[in-house]
C-alpha positions in Angstrom: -33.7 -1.9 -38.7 -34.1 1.4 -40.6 -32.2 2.6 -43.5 -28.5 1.7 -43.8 -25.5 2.8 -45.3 -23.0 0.0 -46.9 -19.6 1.5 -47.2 -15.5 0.9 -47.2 -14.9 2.6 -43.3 -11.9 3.7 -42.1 -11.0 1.7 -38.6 -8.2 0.8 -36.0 -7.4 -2.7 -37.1 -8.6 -4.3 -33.9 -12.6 -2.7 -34.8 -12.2 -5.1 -38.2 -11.5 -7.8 -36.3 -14.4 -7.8 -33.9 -17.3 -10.3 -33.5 -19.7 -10.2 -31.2 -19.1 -13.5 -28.8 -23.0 -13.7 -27.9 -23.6 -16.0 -25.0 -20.2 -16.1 -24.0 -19.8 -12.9 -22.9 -19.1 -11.8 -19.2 -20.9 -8.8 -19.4 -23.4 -9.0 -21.9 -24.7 -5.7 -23.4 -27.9 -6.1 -22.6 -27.2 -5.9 -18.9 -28.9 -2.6 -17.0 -28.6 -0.3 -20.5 -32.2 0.6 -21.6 -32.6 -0.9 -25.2 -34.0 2.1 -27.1 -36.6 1.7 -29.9 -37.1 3.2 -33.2 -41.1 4.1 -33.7 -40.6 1.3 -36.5 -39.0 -1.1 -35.0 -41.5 -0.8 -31.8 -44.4 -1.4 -34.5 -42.7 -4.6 -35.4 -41.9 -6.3 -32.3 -45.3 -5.6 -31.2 -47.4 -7.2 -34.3 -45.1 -10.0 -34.5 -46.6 -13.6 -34.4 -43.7 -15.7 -33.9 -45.2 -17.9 -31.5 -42.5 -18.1 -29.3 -41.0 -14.3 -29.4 -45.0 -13.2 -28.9 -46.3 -13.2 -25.9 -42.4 -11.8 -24.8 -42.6 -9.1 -27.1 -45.8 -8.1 -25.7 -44.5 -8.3 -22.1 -41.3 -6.6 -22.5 -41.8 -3.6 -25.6 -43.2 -0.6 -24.3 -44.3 2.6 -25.4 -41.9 6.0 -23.5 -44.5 7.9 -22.1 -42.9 10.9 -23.1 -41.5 10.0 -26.2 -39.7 13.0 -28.2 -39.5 11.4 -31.6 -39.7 8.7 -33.4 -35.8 7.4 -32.9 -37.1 7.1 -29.2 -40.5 6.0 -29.7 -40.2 3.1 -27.4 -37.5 0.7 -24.9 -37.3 -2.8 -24.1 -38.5 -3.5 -20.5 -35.5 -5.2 -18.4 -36.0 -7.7 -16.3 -35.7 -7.3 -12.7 -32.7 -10.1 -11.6 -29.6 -9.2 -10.6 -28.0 -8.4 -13.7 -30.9 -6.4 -15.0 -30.9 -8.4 -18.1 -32.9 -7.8 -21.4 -36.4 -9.6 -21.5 -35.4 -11.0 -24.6 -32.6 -12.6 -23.9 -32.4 -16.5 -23.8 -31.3 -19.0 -21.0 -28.4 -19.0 -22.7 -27.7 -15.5 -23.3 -28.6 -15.3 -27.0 -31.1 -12.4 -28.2 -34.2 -14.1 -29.3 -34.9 -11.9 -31.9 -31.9 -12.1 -33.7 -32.4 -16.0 -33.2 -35.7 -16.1 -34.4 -35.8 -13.3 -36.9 -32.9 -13.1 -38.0 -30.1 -9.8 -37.7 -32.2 -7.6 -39.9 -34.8 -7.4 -37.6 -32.3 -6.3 -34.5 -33.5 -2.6 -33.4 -30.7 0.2 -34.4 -29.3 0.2 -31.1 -28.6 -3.4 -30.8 -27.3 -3.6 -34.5 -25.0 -0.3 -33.9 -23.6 -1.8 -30.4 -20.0 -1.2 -29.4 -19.8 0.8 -32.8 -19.3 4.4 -33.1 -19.9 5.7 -36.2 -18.4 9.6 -37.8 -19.0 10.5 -41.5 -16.4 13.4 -42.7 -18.0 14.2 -45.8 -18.1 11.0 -47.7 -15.6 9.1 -45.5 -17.2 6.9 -42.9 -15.1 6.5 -39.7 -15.9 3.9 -36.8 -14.0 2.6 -33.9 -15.7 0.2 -31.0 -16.4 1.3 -26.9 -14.7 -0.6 -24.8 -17.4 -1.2 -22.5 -17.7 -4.2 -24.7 -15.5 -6.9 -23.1 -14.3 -8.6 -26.4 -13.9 -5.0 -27.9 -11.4 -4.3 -24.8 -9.4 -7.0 -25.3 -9.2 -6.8 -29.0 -8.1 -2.6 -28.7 -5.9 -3.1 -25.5 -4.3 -6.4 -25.8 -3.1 -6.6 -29.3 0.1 -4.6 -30.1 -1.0 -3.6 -33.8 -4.5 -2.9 -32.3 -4.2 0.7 -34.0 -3.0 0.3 -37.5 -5.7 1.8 -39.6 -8.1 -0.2 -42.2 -11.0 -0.2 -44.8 -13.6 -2.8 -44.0 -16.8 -2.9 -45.6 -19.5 -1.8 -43.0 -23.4 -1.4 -42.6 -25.0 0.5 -40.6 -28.2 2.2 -39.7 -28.2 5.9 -41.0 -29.5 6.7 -37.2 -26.4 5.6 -35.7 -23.8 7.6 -38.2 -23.2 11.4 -37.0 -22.2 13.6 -39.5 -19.3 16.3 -38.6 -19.8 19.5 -39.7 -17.5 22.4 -39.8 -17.7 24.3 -36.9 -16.0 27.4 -35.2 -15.7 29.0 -38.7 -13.3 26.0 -40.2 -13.4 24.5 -43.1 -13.6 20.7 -43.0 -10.0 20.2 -44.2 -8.4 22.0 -41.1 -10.9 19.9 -39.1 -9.7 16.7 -40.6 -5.8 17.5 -40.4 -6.3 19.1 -36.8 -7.6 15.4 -35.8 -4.7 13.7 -37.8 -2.0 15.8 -36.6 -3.1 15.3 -32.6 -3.5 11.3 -33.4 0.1 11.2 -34.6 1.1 12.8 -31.5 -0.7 10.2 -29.3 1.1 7.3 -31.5 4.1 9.3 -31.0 5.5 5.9 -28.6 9.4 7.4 -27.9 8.2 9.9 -26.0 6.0 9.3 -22.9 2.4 9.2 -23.1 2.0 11.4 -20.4 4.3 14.1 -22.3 2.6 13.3 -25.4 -0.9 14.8 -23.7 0.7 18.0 -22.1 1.7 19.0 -25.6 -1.7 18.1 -26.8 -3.1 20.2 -24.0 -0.9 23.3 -24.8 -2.2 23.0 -28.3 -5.7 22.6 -27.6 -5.2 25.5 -25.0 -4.2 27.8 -28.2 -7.1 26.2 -30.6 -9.5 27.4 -28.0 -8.3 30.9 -27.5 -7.8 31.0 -31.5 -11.5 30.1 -31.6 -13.1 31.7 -28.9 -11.7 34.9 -30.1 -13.3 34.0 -33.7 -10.1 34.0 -35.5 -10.2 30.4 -37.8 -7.8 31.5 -39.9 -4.9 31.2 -37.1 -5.8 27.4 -36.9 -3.5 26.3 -39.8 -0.9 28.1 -38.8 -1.1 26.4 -35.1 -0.8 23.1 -37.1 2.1 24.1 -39.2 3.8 25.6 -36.1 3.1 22.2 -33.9 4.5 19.7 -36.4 7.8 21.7 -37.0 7.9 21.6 -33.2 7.6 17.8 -33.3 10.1 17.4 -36.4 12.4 19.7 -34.0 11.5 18.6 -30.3 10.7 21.6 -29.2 7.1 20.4 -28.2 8.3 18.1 -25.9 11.3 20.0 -24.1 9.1 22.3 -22.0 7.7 18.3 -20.6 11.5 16.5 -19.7 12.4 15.2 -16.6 8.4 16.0 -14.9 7.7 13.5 -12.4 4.6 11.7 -11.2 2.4 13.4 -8.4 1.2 10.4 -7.1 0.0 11.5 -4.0 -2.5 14.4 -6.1 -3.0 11.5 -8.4 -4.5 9.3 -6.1 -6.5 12.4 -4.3 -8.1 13.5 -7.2 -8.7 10.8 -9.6 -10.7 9.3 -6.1 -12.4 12.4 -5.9 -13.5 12.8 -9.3 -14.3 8.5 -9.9 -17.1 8.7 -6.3 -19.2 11.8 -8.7 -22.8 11.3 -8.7 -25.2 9.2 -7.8 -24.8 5.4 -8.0 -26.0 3.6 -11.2 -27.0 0.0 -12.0 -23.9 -2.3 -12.5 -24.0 -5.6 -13.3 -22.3 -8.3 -10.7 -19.5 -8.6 -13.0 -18.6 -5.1 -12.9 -19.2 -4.4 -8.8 -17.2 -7.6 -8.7 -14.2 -5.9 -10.2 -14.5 -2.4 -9.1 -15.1 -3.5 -5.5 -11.4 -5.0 -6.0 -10.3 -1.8 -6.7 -12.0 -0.5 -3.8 -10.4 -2.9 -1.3 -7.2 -2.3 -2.7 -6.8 1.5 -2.2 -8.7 0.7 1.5 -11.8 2.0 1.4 -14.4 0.7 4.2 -17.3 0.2 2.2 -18.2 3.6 0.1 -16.0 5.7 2.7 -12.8 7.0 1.4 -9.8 6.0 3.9 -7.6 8.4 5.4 -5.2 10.3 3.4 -2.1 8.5 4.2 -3.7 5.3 3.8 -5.0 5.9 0.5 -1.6 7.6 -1.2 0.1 4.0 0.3 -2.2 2.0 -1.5 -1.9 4.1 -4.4 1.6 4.1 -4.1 1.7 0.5 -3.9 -0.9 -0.5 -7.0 1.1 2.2 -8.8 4.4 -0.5 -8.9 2.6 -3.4 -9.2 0.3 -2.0 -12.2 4.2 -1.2 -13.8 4.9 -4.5 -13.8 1.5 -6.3 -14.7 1.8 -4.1 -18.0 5.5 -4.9 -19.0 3.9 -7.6 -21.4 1.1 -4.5 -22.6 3.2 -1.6 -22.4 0.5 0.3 -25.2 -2.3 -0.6 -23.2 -3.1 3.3 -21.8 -1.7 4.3 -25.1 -4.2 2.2 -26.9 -7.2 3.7 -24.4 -6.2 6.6 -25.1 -6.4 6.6 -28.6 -9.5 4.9 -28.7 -11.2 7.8 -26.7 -10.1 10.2 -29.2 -11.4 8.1 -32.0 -14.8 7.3 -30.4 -15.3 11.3 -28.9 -14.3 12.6 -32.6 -11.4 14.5 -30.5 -11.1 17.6 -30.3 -14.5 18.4 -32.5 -16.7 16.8 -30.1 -19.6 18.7 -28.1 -17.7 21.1 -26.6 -14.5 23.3 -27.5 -11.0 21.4 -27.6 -9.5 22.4 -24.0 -12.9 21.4 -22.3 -12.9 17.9 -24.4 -9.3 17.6 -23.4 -9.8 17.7 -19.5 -12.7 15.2 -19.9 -9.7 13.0 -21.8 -7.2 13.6 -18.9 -9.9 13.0 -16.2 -11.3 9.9 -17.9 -7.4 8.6 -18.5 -7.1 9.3 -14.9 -10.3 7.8 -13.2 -9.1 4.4 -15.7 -6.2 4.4 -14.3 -6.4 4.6 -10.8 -9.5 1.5 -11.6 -6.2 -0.4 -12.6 -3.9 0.7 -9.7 -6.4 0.0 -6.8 -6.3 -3.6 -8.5 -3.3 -4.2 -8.9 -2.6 -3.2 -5.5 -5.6 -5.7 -4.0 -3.5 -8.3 -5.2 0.5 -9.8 -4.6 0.6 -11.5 -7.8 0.6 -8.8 -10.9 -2.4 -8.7 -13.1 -3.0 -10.7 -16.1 -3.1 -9.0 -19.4 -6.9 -10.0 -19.5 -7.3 -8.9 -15.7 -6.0 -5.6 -17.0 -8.6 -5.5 -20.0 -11.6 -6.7 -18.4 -10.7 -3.9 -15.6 -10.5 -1.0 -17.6 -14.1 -2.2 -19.6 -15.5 -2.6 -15.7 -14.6 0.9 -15.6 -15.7 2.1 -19.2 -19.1 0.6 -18.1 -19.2 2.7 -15.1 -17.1 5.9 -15.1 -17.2 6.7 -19.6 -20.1 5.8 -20.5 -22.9 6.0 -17.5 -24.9 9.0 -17.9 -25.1 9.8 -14.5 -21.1 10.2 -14.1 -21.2 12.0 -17.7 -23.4 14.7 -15.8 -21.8 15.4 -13.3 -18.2 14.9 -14.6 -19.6 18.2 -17.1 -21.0 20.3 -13.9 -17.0 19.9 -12.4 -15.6 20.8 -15.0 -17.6 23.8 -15.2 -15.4 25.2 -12.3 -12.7 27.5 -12.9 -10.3 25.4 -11.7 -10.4 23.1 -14.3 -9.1 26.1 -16.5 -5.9 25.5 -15.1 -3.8 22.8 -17.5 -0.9 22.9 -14.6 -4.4 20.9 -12.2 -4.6 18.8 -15.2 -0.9 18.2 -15.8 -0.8 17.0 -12.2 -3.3 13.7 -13.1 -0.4 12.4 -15.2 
């Protein structure tokens, strides 16, 4: 591994209670991901004489072709069985290296993975992606999932992205903009979906204050929101809204069959092919209209009742997106990171509710979890969905917060 970083990081409380479970894992990492190598590390692997690790290291690290630097100088070649697994990986689903070499000599990406990794100036941030199966039920399950801790952390200096201030702010504005916006997600007597319109409106004004190159308006945004929540005039324009189930179910469909179909290991087409079923699709063809707002209709009540022992679990997704996508100073401006947040809340959820509704019996608290990290795997963190979420959202009509409102 390259150079690290030892620090006290600021985490959810769940993310300082994770281990990785190794061969007990349903849906081990190393499953259908391309295992990136440093120029380094690739050096390493191939010049080591462990006689066991070897000859596999010879077979399975290879040099990219057209390798752009050195942080992606090589990959580790995946086998070709039906979960696509690592070449490195043991009978009993234990990285050989790691065995062998020990943790030190574990490539960045393997060493960094499900760990997300911000530095604001000289504090570190990290939270987990819940594409990790453990890391799902850790965030989603436990009600204090999202107290906030220091842990002592390493990591490789590769894997930490430093936030710089953008749009003209200065790094304090930055820092209470993201506060501010995760006290109004933890905000649990009001609903979550109420919670996000307000959040919408505000990231609607951030944008406009930004794209018209006028940072010093930000503050006073801030100041104006929190009196709003202290008052409750943020959330009065939001009472009494109902769901739109049937645009729910028509568009969260729409947007979750994007793009071209990726890799997915059995444990994941096991579980979104239950979805499937339940909201009647005949293979990959969508049913008819009526049919599908039924199902959706139907998964909707049963999803309401498998979560009355988990009644965070959306809130706790939810939060964890923010954390992970360094909301609303990501890649893009605030209102186009916030759709991405409503689609991806809304593409999880209807995962859940075509479940729930393949079933008579309600869904288990880990059913629920190990459905919405099937879906993390497939439709937050697959590169081919990624694309082509960002090509629809390049439409006008995603402009229009009343089209995102509608999702939830």
């Amino acid at each position: 591994m390259s150079l690290t970083v030892t620090d006290t990081m600021l985490m959810p409380t769940y993310a300082s209670r994770f281990n990785c479970i190794g061969g007990d894992c349903e849906d081990t990492c190393c499953a259908g991901w391309g295992v990136t190598l440093d120029e380094e590390t690739y050096h390493r692997y191939r010049s080591c004489s462990d006689p066991l690790l070897a000859p596999k290291l010879q077979e399975h690290v290879q040099k990219y072709k057209h390798s752009k630097s050195s942080k992606d100088f090589g990959h580790i070649k995946l086998r070709d069985d039906a979960c696509r697994s690592c070449g490195l990986l043991s009978d009993k689903k234990l990285c050989l290296i790691q065995e062998r070499l020990g943790e030190e000599a574990l490539s960045d990406t393997c060493a960094s993975y499900p760990r997300t990794i911000f530095r604001f100036g000289e504090l570190h941030q990290m939270t987990l992606t819940l594409s990790c199966p453990e890391a799902a039920r850790l965030a989603l399950l436990a009600e204090d999932a999202f107290g906030f801790v220091g842990k002592e952390q390493t990591a490789s200096l590769a894997f930490i992205a430093p936030v710089e201030p953008k749009f003209g702010l200065t790094q304090a504005v930055m820092e209470d903009t993201q506060a501010l916006l995760l006290q109004v997600l933890r905000s649990q007597d009001v609903p979550l979906a109420d919670r996000l319109r307000v959040i919408g409106r505000f990231c609607e004004r951030l944008t406009d204050s930004i794209e018209r190159r006028q940072p010093a308006a930000v503050a006073p945004l801030l100041q104006e929101l929190a009196r709003d929540l202290e008052s409750g005039a943020a959330m009065a324009p939001f009472v009494g809204m109902t769901e739109a189930l049937d645009v729910q179910a028509h568009v969260a469909t729409s947007l979750s069959l994007l793009g071209a179909e990726s890799f997915q290991s059995p444990h994941v087409q096991r579980i979104l092919a239950l979805a499937r079923d339940g909201l009647g699709f005949e293979g990959k063809h969508l049913p008819p209209g009526e049919v599908l707002v039924a199902a959706y209709a139907r998964g909707s009540e049963r999803l309401k009742r498998a979560m009355e022992p988990v009644p965070w679990l959306f809130e706790h997704f939810v939060l964890n997106e923010a954390l992970r996508t360094l909301f609303p100073w990501g890649l893009e401006n605030p209102k186009r990171q916030f759709a991405t947040l409503v689609i991806r809340f809304a593409t999880i959820r209807l995962i859940l509710v075509g479940r729930a509704a393949s079933q008579e019996a309600p869904l288990t608290p880990l059913e629920l979890a190990e459905t919405v990290q099937a879906a993390c795997r497939r439709y937050v963190h697959d590169a081919h969905y990624a694309r082509n979420l960002n090509q629809v959202l390049s439409g006008a009509r995603w402009e229009d917060l009343n089209l995102l409102f509608s999702l939830l």
